[in-house]
N, C-alpha and C positions, 0 to 999 in steps of 0.2 A: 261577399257581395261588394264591399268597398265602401264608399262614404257617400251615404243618402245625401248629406248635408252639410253644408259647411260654412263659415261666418270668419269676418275677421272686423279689425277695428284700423284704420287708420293713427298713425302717430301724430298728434299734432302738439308736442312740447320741441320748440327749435332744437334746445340745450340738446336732448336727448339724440335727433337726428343727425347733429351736429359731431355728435360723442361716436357714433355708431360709424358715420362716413370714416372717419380716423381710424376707429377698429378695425373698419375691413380694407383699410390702405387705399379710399378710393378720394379722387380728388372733388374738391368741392366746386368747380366750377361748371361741369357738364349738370350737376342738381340746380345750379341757381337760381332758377323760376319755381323748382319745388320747395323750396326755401324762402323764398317770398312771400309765398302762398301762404306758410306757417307764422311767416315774420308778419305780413301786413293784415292780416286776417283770415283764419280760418278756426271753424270751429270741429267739434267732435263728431265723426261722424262714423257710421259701423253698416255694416250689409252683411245678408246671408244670401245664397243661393240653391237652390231644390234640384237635383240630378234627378229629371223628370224619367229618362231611361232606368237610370239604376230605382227609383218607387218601383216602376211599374214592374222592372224584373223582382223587386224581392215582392212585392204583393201577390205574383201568379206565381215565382216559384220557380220560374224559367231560368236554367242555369246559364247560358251566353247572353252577355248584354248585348249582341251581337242578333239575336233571335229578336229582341222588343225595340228595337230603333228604325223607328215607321220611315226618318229619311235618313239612307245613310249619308257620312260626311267622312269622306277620305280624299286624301287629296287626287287632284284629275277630274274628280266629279264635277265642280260646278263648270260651267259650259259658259263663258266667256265673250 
């Protein structure tokens, strides 16, 4: 079926974002507003999100998420 649901948590220790930019060889200037943000205040904050398609296929059982997606969204669809 795949992932009903899903959550994550925002990083907000500078030090840490700070360490991670380096690991993955990226430069720190193109983040420097999201680095602000951790530097001058921010606090913790986390979300989940519900795959209202994928509920409603595993509750009826319906094997294509493709059969339970009342609007489809591919691209060319929206009309401009």
């Amino acid at each position: 079926v795949g992932e009903l649901m899903g959550g994550s948590q925002r990083e907000e220790r500078l030090d840490v974002l700070e360490d991670r930019l380096q690991e993955m060889g990226l430069p720190k200037d193109p983040y420097w507003w999201y680095l602000d943000l951790r530097r001058y205040g921010s606090v913790p904050h986390s979300g989940f999100g519900l795959g209202f398609e994928r509920l409603v296929q595993f509750s009826t059982g319906v094997d294509n998420i493709r059969d339970v997606i009342p609007f489809p969204r591919y691209p060319g669809s929206a009309e401009f």
